[in-house]
C-alpha positions as CSV (number, residue, x, y, z in Angstrom):
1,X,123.9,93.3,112.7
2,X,121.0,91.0,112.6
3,X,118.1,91.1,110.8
4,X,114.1,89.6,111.7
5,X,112.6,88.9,108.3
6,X,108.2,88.8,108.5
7,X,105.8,88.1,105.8
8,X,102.6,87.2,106.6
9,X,100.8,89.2,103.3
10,X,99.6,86.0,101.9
11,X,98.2,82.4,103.6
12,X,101.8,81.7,103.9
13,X,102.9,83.0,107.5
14,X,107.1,82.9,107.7
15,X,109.8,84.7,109.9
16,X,113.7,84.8,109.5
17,X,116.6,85.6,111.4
18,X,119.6,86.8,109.9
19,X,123.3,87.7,110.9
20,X,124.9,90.1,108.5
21,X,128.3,90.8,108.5
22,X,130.5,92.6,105.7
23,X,131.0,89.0,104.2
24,X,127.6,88.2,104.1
25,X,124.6,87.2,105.9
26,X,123.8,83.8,108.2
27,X,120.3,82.6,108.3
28,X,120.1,81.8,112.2
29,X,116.5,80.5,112.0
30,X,113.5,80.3,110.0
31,X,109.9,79.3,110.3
32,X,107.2,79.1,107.6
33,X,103.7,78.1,108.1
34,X,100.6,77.7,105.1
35,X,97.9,78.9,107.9
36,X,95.1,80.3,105.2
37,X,94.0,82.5,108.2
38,X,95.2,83.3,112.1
39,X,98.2,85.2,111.3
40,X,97.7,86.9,114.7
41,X,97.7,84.7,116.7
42,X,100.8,82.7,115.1
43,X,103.1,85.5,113.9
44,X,104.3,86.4,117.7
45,X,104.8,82.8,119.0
46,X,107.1,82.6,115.2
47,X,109.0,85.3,116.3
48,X,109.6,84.1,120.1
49,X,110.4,80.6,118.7
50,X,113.6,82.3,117.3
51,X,117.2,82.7,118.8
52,X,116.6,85.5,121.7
53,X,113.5,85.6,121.1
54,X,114.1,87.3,117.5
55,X,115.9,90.3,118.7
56,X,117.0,92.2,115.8
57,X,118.6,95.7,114.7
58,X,116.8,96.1,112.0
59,X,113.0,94.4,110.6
60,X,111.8,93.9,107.3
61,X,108.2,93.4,106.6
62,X,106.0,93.0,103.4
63,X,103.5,95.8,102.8
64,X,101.6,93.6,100.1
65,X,99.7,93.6,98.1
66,X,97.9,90.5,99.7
67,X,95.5,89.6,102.2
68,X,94.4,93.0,103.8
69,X,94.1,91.7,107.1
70,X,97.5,89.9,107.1
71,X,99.9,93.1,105.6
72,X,98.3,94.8,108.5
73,X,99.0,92.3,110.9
74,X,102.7,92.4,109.5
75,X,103.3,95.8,110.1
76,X,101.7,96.6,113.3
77,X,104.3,93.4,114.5
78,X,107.4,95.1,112.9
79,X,106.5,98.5,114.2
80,X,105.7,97.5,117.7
81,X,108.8,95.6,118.1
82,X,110.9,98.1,116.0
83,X,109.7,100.6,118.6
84,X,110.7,98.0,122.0
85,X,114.0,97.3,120.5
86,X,114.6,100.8,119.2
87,X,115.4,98.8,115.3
88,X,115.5,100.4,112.2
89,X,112.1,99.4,110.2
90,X,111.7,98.9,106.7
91,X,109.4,97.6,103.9
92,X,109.4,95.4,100.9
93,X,106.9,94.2,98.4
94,X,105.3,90.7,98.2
95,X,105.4,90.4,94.6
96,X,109.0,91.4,94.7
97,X,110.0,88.5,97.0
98,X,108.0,86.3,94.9
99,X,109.7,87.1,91.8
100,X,113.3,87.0,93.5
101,X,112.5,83.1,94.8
102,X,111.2,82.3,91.5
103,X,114.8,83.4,89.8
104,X,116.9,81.1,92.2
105,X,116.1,78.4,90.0
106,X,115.8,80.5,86.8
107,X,118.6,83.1,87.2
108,X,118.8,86.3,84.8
109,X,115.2,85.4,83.8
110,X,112.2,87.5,83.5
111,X,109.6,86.7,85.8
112,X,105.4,87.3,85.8
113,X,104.3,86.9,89.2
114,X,100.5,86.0,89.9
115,X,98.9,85.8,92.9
116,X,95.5,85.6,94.4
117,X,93.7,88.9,94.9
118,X,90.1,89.4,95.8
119,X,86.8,89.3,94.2
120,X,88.2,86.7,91.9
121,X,91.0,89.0,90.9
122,X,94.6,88.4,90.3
123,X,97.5,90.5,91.4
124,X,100.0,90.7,88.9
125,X,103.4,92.2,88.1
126,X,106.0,92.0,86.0
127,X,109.7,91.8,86.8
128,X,113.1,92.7,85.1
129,X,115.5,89.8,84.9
130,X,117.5,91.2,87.9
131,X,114.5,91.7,90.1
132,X,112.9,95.0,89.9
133,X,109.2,95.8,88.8
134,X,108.9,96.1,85.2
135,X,105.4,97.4,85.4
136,X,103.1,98.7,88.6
137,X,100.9,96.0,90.0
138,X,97.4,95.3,88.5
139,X,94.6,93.9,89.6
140,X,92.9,92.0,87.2
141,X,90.3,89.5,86.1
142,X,92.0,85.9,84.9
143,X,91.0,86.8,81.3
144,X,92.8,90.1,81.8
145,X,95.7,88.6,84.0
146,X,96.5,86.0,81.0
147,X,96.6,88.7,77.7
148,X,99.9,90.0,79.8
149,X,101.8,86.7,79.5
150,X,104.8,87.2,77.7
151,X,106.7,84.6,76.0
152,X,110.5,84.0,78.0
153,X,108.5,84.6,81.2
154,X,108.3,82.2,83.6
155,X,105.5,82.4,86.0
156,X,105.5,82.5,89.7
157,X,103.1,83.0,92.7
158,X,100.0,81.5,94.1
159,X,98.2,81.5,90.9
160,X,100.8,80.9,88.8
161,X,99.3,77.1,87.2
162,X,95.9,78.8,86.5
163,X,97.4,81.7,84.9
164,X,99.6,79.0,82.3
165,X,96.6,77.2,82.1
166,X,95.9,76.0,78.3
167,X,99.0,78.1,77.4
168,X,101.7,75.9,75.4
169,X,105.5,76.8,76.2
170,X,105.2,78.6,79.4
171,X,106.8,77.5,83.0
172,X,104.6,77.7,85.9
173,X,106.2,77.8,89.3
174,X,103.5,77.4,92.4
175,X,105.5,79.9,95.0
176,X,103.9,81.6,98.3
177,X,106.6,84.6,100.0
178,X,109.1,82.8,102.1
179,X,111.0,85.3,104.8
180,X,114.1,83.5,104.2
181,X,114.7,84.4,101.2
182,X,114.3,88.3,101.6
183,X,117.6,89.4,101.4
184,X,117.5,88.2,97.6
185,X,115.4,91.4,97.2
186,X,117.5,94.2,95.7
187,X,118.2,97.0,98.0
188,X,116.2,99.6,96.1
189,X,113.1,98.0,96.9
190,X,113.7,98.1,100.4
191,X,111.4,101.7,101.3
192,X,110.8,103.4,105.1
193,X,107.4,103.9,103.9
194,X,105.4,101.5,105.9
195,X,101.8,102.4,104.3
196,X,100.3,98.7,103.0
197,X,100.1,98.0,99.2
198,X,96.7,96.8,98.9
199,X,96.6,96.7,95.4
200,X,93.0,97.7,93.9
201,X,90.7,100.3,95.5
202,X,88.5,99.2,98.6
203,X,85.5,98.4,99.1
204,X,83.8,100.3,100.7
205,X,83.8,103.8,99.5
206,X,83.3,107.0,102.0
207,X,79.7,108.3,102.4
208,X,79.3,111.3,100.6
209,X,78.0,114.3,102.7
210,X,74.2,115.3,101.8
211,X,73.9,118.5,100.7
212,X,72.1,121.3,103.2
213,X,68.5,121.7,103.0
214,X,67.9,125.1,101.1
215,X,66.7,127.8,104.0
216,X,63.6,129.6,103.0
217,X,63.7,133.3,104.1
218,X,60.6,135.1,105.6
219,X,59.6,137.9,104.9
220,X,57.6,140.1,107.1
221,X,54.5,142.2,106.4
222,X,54.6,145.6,106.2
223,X,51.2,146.3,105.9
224,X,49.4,148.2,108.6
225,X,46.0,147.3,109.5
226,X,43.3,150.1,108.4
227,X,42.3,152.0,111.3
């Protein structure tokens, strides 16, 4: 069975193509671009770059949190290509694969993953030393983001030097999601559910409907004229 791997949730842009067997898996081929923006145009051209043009049975995709524009870019690129090559389609978070790289080097370690959110807001999540969220993710302000450090963690993501920042005793590993390194993830965090993670409310909130004028009734006369 092979695998297509595609994470483009962050600035990091990064496709891999795997070949499982029951003695393990092969990585075929791999890209991994830092683009910042233009994940639409680059993410196809990855995927063609790749051995048969990335032809897979089955695609995983991160569903964030991250950039909003980028986990939808993701997804729409796994289901489309899930639905020409009739694959199975499946999910993973961002944070997850974050935390998973970061325990390569630091193995049976718990792990604080930071990353950059919006508004000047972190994403953060804690992880369990073999992988799975310890806590939901939160979106937070730095202050916020820094009163969850916990001593033993090591820190990993896009934001995980500011986060240490001033903080004696902690590591600090700089890490953006790398496709490559998906199958790390533990199985139970791989979901059919396909709906993005976006991590903190939107924007821009729904008008609400005004309510109906209030209708006046007339009533008529019944007064008769005197003759």
């Amino acid at each position: 069975m092979r695998t297509l791997a595609i994470d483009c949730a962050t600035q990091a842009c990064s496709v891999a193509l795997f070949d499982e067997a029951s003695d393990g898996a092969t990585l075929l081929a791999n890209a991994h671009d830092v683009l910042g923006r233009g994940h639409a145009e680059r993410l196809i051209p990855m995927i063609a770059q790749l051995p048969d043009k990335g032809r897979a049975d089955r695609i995983l995709v991160s569903r964030g949190p991250g950039s909003f524009t980028g986990v939808r870019i993701g997804i729409a690129a796994a289901q489309g290509l899930g639905l020409a090559w009739s694959a199975q389609v499946l999910s993973y978070p961002t944070l997850a694969l974050v935390g998973v790289m970061a325990q390569k080097s630091h193995t049976k370690t718990p792990v604080t993953v930071c990353m950059n959110g919006g508004h000047g807001e972190w994403f953060v999540q804690q992880f369990a030393a073999d992988g799975t969220p310890a806590t939901t993710v939160a979106s937070l302000k730095p202050e916020q983001a820094r009163a969850m450090l916990q001593p033993g963690n090591i820190v990993a993501g896009s934001k995980a030097d500011a986060m240490c920042d001033g903080q004696e005793g902690m590591t600090a590993l700089h890490i953006l999601p790398d496709a490559r390194d998906v199958l790390l993830l533990p199985g139970a965090l791989l979901s059919s559910d396909l709906a993005p993670i976006y991590g903190r409310a939107p924007d821009a909130k729904p008008a609400q409907a005004k309510p109906a004028p209030a209708q006046t009734s007339r009533v008529k006369s019944t007064k008769t004229k005197p003759a």
